[in-house]
PyMOL commands that place a pseudoatom at each C-alpha (Angstrom):
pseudoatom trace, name=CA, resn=UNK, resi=1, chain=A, elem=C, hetatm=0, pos=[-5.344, -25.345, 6.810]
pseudoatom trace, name=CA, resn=UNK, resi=2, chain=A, elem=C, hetatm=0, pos=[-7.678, -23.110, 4.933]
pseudoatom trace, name=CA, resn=UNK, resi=3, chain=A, elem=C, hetatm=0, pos=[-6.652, -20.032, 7.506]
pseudoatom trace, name=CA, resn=UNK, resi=4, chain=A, elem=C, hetatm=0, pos=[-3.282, -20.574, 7.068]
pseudoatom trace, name=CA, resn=UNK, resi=5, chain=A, elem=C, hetatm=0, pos=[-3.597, -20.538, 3.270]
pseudoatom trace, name=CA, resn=UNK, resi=6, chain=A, elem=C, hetatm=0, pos=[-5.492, -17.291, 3.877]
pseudoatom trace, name=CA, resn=UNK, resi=7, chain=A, elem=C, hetatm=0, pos=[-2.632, -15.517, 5.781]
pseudoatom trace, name=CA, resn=UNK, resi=8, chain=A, elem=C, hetatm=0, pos=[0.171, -16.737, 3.654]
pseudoatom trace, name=CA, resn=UNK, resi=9, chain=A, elem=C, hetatm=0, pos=[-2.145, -14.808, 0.945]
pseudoatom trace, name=CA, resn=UNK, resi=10, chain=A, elem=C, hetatm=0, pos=[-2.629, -11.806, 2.706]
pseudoatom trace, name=CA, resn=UNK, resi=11, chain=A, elem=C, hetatm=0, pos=[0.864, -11.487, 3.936]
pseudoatom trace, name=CA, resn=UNK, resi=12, chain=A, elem=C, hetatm=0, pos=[2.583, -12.062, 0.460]
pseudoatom trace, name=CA, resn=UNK, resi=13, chain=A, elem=C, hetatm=0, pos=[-0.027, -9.177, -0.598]
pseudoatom trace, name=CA, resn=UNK, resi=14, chain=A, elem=C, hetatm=0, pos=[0.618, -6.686, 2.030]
pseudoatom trace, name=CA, resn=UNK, resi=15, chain=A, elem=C, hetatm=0, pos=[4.259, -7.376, 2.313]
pseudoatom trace, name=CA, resn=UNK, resi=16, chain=A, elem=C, hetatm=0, pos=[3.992, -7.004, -1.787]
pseudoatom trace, name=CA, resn=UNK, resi=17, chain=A, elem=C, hetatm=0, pos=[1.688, -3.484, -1.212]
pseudoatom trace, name=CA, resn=UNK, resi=18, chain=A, elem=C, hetatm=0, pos=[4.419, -2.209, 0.878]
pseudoatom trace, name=CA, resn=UNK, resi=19, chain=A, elem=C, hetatm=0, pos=[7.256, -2.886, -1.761]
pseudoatom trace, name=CA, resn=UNK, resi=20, chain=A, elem=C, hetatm=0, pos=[5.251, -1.719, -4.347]
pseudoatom trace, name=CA, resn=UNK, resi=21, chain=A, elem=C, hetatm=0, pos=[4.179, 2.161, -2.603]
pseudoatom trace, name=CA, resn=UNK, resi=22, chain=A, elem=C, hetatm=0, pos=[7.448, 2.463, -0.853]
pseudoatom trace, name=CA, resn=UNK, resi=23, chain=A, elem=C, hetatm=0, pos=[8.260, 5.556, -2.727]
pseudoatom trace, name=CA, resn=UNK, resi=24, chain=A, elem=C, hetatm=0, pos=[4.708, 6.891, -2.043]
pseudoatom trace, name=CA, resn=UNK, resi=25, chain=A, elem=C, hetatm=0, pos=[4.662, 6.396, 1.307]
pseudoatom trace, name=CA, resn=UNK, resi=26, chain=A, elem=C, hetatm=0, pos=[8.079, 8.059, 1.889]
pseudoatom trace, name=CA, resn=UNK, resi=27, chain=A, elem=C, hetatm=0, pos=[6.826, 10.829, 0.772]
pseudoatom trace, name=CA, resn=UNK, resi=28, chain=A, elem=C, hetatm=0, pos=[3.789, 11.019, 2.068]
pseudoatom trace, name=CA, resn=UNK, resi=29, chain=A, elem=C, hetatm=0, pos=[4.677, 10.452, 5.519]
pseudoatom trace, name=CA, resn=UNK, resi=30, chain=A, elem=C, hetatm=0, pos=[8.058, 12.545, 4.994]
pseudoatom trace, name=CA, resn=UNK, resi=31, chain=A, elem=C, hetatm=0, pos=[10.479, 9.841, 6.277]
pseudoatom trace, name=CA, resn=UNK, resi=32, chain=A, elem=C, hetatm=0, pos=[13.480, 11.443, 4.612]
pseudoatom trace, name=CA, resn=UNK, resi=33, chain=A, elem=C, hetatm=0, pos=[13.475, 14.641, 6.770]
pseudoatom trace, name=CA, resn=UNK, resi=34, chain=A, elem=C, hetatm=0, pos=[13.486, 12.133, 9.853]
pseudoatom trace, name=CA, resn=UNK, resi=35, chain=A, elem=C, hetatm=0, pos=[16.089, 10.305, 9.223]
pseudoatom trace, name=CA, resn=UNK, resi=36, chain=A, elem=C, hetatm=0, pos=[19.247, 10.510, 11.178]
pseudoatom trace, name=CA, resn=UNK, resi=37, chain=A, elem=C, hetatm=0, pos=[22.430, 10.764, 8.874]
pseudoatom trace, name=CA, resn=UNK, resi=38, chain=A, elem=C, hetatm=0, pos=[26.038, 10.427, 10.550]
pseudoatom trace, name=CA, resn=UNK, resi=39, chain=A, elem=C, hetatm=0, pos=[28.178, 11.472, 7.751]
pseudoatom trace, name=CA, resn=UNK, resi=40, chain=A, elem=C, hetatm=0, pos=[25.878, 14.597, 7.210]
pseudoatom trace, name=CA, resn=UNK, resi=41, chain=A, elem=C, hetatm=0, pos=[29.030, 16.719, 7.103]
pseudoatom trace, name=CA, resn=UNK, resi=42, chain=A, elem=C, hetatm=0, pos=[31.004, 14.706, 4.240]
pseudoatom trace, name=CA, resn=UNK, resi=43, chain=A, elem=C, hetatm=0, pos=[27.488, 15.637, 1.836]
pseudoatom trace, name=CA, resn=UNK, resi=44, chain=A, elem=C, hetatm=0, pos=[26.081, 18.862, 0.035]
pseudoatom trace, name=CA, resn=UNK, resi=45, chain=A, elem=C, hetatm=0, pos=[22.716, 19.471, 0.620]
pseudoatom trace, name=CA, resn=UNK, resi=46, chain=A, elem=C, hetatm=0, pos=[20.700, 18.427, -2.432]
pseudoatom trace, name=CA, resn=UNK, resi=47, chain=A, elem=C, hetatm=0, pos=[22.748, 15.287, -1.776]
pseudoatom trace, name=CA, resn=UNK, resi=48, chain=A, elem=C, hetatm=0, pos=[22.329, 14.928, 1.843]
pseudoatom trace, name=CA, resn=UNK, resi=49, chain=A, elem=C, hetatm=0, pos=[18.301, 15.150, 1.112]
pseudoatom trace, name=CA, resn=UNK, resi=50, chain=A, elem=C, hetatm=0, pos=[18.444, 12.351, -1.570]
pseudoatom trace, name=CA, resn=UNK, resi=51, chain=A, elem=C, hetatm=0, pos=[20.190, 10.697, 1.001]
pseudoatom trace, name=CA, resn=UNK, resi=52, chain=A, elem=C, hetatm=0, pos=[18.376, 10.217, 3.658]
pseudoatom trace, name=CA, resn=UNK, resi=53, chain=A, elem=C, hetatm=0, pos=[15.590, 9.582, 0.805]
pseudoatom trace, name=CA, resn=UNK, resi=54, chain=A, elem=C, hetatm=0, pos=[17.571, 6.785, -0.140]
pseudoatom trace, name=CA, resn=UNK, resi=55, chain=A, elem=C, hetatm=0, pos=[17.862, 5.922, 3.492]
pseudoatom trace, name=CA, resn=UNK, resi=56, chain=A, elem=C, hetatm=0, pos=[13.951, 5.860, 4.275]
pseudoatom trace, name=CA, resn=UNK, resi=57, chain=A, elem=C, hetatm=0, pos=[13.570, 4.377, 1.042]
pseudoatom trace, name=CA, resn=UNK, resi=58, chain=A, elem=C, hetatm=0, pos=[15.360, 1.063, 1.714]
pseudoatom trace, name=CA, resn=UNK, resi=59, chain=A, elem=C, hetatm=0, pos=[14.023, 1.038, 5.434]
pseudoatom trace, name=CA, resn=UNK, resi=60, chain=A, elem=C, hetatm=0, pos=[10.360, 0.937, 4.575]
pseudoatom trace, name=CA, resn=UNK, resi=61, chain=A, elem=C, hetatm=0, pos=[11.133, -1.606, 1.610]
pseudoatom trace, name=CA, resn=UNK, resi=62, chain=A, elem=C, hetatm=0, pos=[12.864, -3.856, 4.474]
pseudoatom trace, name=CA, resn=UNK, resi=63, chain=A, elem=C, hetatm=0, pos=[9.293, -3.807, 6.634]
pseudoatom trace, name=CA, resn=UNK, resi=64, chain=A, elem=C, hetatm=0, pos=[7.777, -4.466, 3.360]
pseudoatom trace, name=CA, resn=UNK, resi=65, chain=A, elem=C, hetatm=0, pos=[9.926, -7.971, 2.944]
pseudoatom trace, name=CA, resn=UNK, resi=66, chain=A, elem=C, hetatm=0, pos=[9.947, -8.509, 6.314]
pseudoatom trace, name=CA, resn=UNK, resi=67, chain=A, elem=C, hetatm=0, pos=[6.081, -8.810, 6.229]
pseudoatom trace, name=CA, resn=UNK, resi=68, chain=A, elem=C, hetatm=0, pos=[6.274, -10.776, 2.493]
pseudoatom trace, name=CA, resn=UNK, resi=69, chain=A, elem=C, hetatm=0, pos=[8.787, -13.478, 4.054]
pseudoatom trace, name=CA, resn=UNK, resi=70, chain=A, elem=C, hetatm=0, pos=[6.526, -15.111, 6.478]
pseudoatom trace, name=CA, resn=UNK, resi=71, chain=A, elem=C, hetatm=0, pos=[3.746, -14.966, 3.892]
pseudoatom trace, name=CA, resn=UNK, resi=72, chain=A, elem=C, hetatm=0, pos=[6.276, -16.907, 1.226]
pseudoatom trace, name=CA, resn=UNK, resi=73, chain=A, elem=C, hetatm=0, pos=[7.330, -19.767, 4.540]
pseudoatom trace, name=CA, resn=UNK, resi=74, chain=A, elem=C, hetatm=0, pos=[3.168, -20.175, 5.101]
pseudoatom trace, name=CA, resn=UNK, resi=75, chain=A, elem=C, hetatm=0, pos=[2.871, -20.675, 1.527]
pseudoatom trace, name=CA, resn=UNK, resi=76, chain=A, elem=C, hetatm=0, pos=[5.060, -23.571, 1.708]
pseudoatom trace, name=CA, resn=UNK, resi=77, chain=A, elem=C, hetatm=0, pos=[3.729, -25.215, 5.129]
pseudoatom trace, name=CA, resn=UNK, resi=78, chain=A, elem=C, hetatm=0, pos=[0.076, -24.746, 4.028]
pseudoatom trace, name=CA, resn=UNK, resi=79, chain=A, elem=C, hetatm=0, pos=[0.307, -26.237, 0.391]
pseudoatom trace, name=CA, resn=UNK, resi=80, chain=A, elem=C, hetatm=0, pos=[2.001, -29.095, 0.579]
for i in range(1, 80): cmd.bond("trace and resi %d" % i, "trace and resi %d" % (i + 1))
show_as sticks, trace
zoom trace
């Protein structure tokens, strides 16, 4: 039990981390200029770039609770 109280921590944290520097690690790794927009015609530029921003944004804060949400079901098997 004491292992699986330890990765339900560590989960909730890095799944938390990720969340938290989602902005920062947009831009660091410059996931906005990679992302593939469909309507790209229907924007302006300055738009278009905020975006796919946008875009990257809310994909890297989805890993982030993807990685928080097993963390939050350990949490719940290992403390009871």
């Amino acid at each position: 039990m004491p292992l699986l109280k330890i990765a339900a921590i560590l989960l909730i944290v890095v799944g938390a981390a990720i969340n938290y520097s989602a902005g920062y690690i947009v831009k660091r790794l410059s996931l906005g200029r990679r992302m593939a927009v469909k309507e790209a015609h229907e924007l302006t530029g300055e738009a278009l770039e905020e975006y796919k921003r946008m875009k990257a944004l809310s994909l890297v804060k989805l890993v982030g609770l993807f990685t928080l949400v097993p963390g939050v079901v350990l949490v719940f098997i290992a403390f009871r």
